[in-house]
C-alpha positions in Angstrom: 17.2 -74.5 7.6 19.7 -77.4 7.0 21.6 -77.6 3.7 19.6 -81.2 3.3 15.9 -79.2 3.9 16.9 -76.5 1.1 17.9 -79.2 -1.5 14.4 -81.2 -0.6 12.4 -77.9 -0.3 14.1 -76.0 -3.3 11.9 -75.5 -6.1 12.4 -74.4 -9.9 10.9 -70.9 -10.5 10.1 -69.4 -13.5 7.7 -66.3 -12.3 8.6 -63.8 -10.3 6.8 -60.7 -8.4 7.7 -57.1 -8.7 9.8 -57.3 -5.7 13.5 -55.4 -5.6 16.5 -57.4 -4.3 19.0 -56.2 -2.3 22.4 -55.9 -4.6 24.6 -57.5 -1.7 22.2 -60.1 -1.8 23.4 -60.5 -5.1 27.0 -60.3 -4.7 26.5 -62.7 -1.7 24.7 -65.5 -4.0 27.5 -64.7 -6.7 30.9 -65.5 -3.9 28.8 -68.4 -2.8 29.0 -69.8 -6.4 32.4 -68.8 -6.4 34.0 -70.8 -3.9 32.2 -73.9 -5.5 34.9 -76.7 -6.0 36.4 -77.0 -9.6 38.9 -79.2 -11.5 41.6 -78.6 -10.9 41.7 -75.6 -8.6 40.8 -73.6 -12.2 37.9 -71.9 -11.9 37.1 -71.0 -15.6 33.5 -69.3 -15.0 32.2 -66.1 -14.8 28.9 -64.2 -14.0 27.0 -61.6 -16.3 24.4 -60.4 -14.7 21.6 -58.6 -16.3 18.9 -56.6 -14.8 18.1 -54.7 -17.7 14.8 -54.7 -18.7 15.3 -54.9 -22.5 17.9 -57.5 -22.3 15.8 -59.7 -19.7 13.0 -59.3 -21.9 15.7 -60.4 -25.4 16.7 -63.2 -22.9 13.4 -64.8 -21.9 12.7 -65.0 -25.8 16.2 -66.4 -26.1 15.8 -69.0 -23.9 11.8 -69.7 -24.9 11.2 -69.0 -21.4 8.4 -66.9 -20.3 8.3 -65.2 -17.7 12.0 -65.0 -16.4 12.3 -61.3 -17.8 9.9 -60.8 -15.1 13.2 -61.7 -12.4 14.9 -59.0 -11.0 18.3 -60.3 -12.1 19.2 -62.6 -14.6 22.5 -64.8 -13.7 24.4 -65.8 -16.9 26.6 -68.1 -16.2 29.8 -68.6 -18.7 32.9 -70.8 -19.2 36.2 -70.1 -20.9 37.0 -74.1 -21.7 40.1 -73.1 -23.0 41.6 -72.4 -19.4 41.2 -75.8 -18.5 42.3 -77.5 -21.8 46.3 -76.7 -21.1 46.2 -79.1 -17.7 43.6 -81.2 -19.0 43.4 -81.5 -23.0 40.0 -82.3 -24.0 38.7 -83.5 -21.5 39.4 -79.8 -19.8 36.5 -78.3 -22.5 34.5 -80.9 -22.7 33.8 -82.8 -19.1 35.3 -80.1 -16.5 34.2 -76.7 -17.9 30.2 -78.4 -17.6 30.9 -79.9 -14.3 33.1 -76.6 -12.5 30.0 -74.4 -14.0 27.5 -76.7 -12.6 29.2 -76.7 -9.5 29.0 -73.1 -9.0 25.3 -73.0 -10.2 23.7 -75.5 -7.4 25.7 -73.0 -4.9 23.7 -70.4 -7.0 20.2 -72.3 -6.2 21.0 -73.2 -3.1 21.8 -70.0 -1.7 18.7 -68.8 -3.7 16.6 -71.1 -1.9 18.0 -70.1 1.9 17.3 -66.5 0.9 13.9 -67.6 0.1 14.0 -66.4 -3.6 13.1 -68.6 -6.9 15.3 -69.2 -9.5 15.6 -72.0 -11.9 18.9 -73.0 -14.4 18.0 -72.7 -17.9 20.7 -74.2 -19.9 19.7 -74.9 -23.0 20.4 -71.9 -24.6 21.0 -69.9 -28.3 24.9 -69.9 -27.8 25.3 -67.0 -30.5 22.7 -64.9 -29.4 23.2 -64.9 -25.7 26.6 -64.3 -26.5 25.5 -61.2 -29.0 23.4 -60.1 -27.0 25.4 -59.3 -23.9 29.2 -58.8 -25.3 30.4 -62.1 -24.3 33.8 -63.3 -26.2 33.1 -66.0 -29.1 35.4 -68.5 -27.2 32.8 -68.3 -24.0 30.3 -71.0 -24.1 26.9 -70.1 -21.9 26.6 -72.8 -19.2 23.8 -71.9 -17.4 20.9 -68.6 -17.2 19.7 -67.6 -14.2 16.6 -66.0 -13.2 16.4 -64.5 -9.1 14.1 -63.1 -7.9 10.7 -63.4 -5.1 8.8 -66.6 -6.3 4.8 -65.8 -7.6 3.6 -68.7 -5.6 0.3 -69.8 -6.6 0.8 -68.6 -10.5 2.6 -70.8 -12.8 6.2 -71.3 -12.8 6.7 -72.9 -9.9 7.3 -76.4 -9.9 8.9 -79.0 -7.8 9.1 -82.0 -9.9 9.0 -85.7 -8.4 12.0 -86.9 -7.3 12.7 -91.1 -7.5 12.8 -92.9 -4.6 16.6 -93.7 -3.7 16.0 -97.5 -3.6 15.3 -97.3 -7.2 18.6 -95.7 -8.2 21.3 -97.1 -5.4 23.1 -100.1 -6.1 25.1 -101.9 -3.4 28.4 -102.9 -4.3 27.6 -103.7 -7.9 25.1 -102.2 -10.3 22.7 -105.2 -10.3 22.4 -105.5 -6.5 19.3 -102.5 -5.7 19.2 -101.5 -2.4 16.2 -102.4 0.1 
């Protein structure tokens, strides 16, 4: 399947089966999202992943999400902004450490979706107690969590939301000239 079919057929899961995954499978999806292009050439995330069954379960409460504890693994995707604020200054924290992490996490669902497994990106989050929950440093700031795992097709938690069309969002040239 072409990169173009994945990122038309992908689809947000939130309901998994029972179904083990592979751990290299794993670690494949995880050096996917690491070779993701960042500012700068500073890659400031990192990857926590939990297959716990306790802390999946504290997780899908965290996130009001339920369901995902249901995932194999659980992706939780983190930033240190402060690595990018010495070549960048603000900006580093506040623009780049969101847009390196988001990055990484479409390779995430992308590879995801070539694997044929569901996964969705949950990101908004209880900072503090994500970061309780599983050890992470106070100066870390949760971008993104991750549930992977074998879609329940049929059962809710599967969506794929309607897209616009792209003639109502390109412009040609200038913002008030709408493509045709």
């Amino acid at each position: 399947m072409s990169v173009y079919d994945l990122i038309k057929n992908r689809k947000t899961v939130y309901s998994f089966l029972e179904k083990p995954i592979k751990e290299e499978l794993i670690i494949d999806i995880l050096d996917a999202a690491r070779l993701a292009p960042a500012a700068g050439g500073i890659h400031e995330y990192e990857f926590v992943v939990v297959s716990e069954k306790e802390k999946k379960d504290e997780l899908s409460k965290i996130c009001l999400t339920p369901n995902i504890n249901s995932a194999p693994f659980i992706i939780v995707v983190v930033c240190d902004p402060q690595k990018l604020e010495t070549m960048f200054g603000e900006e580093g924290d506040e623009v780049f450490c969101v847009e390196n992490a988001a990055l990484a996490i479409e390779n995430i669902l992308l590879c995801c979706a070539e694997q044929k497994l569901g996964s969705a990106w949950i990101a908004t989050v209880n900072q503090v107690a994500v970061r309780s929950l599983l050890g992470i440093p106070e100066n870390y700031i949760v971008r993104g969590v991750i549930p992977v795992g074998y879609p329940k097709e049929g059962g809710k938690g599967v969506y794929q939301l309607s897209k616009p069309h792209l003639k109502e969002i390109t412009h040609i040239e200038s913002f008030n000239n709408k493509a045709v």
